[in-house]
C-alpha positions as CSV (number, residue, x, y, z in Angstrom):
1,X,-6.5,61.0,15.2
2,X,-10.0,62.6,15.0
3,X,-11.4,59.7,13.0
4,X,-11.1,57.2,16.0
5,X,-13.7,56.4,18.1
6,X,-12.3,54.6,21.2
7,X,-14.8,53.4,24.0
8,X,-15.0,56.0,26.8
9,X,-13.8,54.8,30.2
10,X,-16.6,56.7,32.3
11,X,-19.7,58.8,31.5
12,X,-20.4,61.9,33.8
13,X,-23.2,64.0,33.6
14,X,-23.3,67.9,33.5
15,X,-26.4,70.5,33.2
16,X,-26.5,73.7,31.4
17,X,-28.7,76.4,33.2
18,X,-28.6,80.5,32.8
19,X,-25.5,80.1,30.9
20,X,-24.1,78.2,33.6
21,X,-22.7,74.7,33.9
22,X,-23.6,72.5,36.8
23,X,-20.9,69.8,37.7
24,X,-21.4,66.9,40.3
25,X,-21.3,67.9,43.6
26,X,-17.8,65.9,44.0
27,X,-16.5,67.3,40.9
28,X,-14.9,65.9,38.3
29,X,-11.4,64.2,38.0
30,X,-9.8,62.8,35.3
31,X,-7.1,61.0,35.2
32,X,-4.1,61.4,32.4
33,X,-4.9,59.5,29.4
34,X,-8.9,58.7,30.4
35,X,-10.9,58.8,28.3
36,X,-14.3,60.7,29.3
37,X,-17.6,61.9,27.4
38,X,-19.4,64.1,29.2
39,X,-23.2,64.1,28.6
40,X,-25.0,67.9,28.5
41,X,-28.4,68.1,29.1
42,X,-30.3,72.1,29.1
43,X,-32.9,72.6,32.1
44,X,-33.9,75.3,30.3
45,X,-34.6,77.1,26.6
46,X,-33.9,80.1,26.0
47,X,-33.4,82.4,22.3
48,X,-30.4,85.0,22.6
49,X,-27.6,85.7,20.8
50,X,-24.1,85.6,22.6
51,X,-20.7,87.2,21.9
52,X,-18.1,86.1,24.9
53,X,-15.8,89.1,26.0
54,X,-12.2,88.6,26.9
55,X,-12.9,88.6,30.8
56,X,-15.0,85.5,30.0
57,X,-18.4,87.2,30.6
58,X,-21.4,86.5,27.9
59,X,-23.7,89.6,27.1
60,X,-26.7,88.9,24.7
61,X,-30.2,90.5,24.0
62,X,-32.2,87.8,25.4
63,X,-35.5,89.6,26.1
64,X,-35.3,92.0,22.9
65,X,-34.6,88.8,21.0
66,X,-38.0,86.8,22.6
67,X,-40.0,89.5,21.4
68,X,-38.8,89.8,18.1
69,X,-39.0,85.7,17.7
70,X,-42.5,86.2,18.9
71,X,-43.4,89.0,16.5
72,X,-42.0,87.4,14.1
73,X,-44.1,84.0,14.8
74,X,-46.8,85.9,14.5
75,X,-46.7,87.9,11.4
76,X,-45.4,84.8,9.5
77,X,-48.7,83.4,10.3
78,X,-50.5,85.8,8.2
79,X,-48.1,86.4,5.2
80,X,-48.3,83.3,3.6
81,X,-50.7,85.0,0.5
82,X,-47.2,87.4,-1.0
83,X,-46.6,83.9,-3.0
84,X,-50.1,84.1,-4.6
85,X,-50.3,87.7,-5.3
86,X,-50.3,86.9,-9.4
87,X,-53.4,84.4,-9.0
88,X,-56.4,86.0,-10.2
89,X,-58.7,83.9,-8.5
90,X,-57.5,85.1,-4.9
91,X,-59.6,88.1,-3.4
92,X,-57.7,91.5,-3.8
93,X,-58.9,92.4,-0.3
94,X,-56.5,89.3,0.4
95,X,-53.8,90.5,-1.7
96,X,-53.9,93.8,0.3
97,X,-54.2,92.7,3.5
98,X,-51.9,89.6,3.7
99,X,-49.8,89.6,1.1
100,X,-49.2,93.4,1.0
101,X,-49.9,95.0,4.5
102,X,-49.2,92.1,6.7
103,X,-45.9,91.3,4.7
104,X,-44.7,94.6,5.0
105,X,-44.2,94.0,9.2
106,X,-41.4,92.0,8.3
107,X,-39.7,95.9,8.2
108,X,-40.2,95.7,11.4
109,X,-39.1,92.1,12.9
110,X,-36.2,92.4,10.0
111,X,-35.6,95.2,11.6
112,X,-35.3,94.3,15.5
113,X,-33.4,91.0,14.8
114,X,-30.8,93.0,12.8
115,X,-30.6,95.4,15.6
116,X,-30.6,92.8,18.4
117,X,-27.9,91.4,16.9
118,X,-25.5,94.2,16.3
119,X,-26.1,95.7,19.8
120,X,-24.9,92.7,20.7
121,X,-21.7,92.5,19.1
122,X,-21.5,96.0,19.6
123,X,-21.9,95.7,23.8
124,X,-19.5,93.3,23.3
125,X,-16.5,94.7,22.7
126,X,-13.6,94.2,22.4
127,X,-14.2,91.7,20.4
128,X,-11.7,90.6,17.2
129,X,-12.5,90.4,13.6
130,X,-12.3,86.5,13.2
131,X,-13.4,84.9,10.8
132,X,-16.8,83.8,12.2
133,X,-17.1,87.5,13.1
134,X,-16.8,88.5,9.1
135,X,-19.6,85.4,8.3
136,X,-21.2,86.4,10.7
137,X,-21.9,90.3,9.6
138,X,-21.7,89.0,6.0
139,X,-24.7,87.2,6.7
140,X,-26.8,90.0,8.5
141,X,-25.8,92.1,5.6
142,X,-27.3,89.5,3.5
143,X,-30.1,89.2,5.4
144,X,-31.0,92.5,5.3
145,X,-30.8,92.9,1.3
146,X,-32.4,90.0,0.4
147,X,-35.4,90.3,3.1
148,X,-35.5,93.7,1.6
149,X,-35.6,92.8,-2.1
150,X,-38.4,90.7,-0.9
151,X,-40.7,93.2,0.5
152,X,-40.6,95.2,-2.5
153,X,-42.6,92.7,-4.3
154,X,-44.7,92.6,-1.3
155,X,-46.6,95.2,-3.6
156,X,-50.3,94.5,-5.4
157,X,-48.9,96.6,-8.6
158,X,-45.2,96.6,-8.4
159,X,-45.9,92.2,-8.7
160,X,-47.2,92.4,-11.7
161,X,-44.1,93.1,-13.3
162,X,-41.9,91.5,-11.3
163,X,-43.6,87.5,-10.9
164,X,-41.9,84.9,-12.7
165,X,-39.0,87.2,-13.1
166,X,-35.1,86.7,-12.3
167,X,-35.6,89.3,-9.3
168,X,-37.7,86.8,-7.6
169,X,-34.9,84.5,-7.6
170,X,-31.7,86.1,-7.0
171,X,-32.0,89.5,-5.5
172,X,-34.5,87.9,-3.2
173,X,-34.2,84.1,-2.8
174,X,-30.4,83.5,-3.7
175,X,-29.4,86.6,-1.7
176,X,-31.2,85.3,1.4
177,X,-30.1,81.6,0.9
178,X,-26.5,82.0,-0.5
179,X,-25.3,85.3,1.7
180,X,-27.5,85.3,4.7
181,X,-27.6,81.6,5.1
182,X,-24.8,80.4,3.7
183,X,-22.4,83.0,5.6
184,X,-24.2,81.7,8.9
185,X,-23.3,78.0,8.1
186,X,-19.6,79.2,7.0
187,X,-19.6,81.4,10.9
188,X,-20.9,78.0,12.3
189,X,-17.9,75.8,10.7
190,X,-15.5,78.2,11.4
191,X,-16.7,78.6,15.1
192,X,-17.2,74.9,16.1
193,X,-13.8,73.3,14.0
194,X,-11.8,74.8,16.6
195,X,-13.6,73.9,19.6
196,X,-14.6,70.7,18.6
197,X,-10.8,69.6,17.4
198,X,-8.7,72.0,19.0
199,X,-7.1,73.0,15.6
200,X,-7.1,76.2,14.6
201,X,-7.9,77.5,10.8
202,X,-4.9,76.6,8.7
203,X,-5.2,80.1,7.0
204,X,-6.7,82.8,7.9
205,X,-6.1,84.4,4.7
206,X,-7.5,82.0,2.6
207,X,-11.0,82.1,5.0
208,X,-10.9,85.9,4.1
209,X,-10.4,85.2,0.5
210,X,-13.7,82.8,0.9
211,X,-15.4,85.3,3.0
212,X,-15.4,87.9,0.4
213,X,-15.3,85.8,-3.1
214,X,-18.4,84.1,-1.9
215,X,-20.2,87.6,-0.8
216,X,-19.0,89.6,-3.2
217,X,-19.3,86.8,-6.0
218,X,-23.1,86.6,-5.2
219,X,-23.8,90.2,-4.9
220,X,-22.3,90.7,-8.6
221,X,-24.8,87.5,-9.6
222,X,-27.4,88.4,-8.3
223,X,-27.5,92.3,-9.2
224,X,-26.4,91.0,-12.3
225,X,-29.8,88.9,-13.0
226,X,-32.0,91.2,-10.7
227,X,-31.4,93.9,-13.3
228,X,-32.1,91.8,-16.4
229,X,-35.3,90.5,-14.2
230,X,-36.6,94.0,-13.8
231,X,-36.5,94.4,-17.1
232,X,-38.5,91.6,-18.3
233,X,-35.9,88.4,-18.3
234,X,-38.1,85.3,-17.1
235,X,-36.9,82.8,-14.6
236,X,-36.6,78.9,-16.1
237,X,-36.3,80.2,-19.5
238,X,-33.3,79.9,-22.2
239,X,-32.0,83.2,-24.0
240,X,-29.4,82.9,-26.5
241,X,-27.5,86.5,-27.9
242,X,-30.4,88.4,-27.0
243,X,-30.3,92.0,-25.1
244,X,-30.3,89.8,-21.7
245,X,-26.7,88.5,-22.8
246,X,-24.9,91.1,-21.4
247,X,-26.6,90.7,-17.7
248,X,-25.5,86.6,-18.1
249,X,-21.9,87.0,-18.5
250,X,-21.6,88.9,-15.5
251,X,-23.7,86.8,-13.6
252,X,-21.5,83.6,-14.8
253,X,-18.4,85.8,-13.7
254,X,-20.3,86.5,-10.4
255,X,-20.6,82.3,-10.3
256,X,-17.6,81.8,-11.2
257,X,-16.0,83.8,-8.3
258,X,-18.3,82.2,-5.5
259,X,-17.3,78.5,-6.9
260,X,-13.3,79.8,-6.4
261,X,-14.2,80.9,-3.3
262,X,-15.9,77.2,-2.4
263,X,-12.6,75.5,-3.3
264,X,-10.7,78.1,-1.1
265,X,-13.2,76.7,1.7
266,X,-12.6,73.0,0.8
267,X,-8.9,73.4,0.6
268,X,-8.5,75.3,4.0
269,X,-10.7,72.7,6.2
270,X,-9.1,69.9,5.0
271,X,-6.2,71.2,4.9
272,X,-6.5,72.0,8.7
273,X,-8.3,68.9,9.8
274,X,-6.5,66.1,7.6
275,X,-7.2,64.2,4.7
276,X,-7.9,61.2,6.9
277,X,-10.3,62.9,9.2
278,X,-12.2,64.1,6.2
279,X,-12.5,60.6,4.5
280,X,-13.6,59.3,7.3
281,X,-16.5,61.2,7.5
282,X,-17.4,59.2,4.2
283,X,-15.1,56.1,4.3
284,X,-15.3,52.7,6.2
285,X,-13.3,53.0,9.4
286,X,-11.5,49.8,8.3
287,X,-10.3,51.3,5.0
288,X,-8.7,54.3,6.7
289,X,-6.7,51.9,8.8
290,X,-5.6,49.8,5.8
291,X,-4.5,53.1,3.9
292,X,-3.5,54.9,6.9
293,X,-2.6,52.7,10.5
294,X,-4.7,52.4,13.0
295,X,-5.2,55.1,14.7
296,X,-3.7,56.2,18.2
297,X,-6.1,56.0,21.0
């Protein structure tokens, strides 16, 4: 069971170069029923994205994808003043430069990382639509509106009607976290349960169901509230049967439909890994066993 953690027998050593892996020069036997953990260590660092073919082969956008990461590096160093463009007491030759001009590069990393990416997939193929895949794209999509939403407000005038307002928030800042990040950690778990366990995703269909009642749950939330934001509805405050009422049913709807799609998620992995293998991320080894039998090495 996954929850056991027997004693290895032997430790052997591997290294991870140029998307190769390095074995001892005698090789590496193991016997039937040994039990051996095999430490990885990287000689080198390098930023790419991957997508493996079928004939094994890895192609990924290494050197456009440095660049970018650089670029990117850079102009984050100088667009920290966007969040202050509402204070009066910062210069507007400030406001202009950094958090207007500056900001607006982001176009252009945004941009290159979105396009590194897809070229990627894109050289790629055949590839299938797993469900990583769909998270995956899901979360580029998010990136792309969200970042987007963002640089809007990267605007000396166009601020003062949107700061402190529910665009800031969900158009721009739930967008980013809930579809561009959260897809991305959904791809991740998706990914890594099956090479870590060796189970495959129970369902497939229920991964789809969460794929698009979590995207498309958000999208209806957060157009929902951008479009009461842009027209005046404050962020942290309470309205109660006012013209904003309209705008927060949808948006509980919206909620409503990415929470289903979050118990659709819950039910699939441990539904695929076990009940036991999920307590015991929590749970006292010892309790498991009492509840469950010890586990077979």
């Amino acid at each position: 069971m996954l929850w056991s953690h027997p004693q290895p027998d032997r430790e052997e050593r591997v290294e991870f170069g140029d998307y190769q892996i390095g074995l001892p020069a005698g090789g590496v036997e193991v016997g039937v029923g040994e039990y051996v953990e095999f430490v990885a260590t990287s000689r080198d660092v390098t930023y790419g994205f991957g997508v493996f073919r079928q004939d094994g082969r890895m192609l990924y956008g290494e050197s456009v994808v440095r660049t970018v990461i650089l670029a990117d590096l850079l102009v984050s160093m100088f667009v920290w003043s966007h969040h202050l463009l509402a204070d009066r007491p910062q210069p507007l030759v400030l406001k202009v430069l950094s958090g207007q001009l500056i900001t607006w590069g982001q176009f252009l990393t945004m941009g290159l990382t979105i396009y590194a990416v897809m070229m990627t997939i894109w050289l790629a193929r055949p590839v299938k639509l797993t469900a990583p895949l769909k998270f995956v794209l899901g979360s580029i999509f998010g990136f792309a509106v969200g970042g987007a939403a963002g640089l809007i407000r990267a605007n000396v005038g166009l601020n003062l009607v949107l700061h402190n307002t529910q665009w800031v928030v969900n158009p721009h800042a739930h967008v980013l976290l809930m579809i561009s990040l959260g897809n991305l950690l959904f791809a991740v778990v998706y990914a890594l349960v099956p090479m870590l366990t060796k189970l495959e995703i129970r369902s497939q269909k229920l991964a789809t169901l969460h794929f698009w009642g979590w995207t498309g749950g958000t999208v209806i939330m957060t157009w929902a509230m951008g479009l009461a934001g842009s027209r005046g509805m404050l962020r942290r405050m309470l309205y109660l049967n006012g013209e904003f009422t309209g705008y927060q049913v949808a948006a509980v709807i919206g909620a409503l439909i990415v929470g289903a799609s979050f118990v659709l998620f819950l039910v699939n992995v441990v539904w695929t890994l076990g009940l036991p293998n999920v307590l015991s991320l929590v749970l006292p080894q010892r309790w498991l066993e009492r509840r469950y039998g010890k586990a077979k090495a």
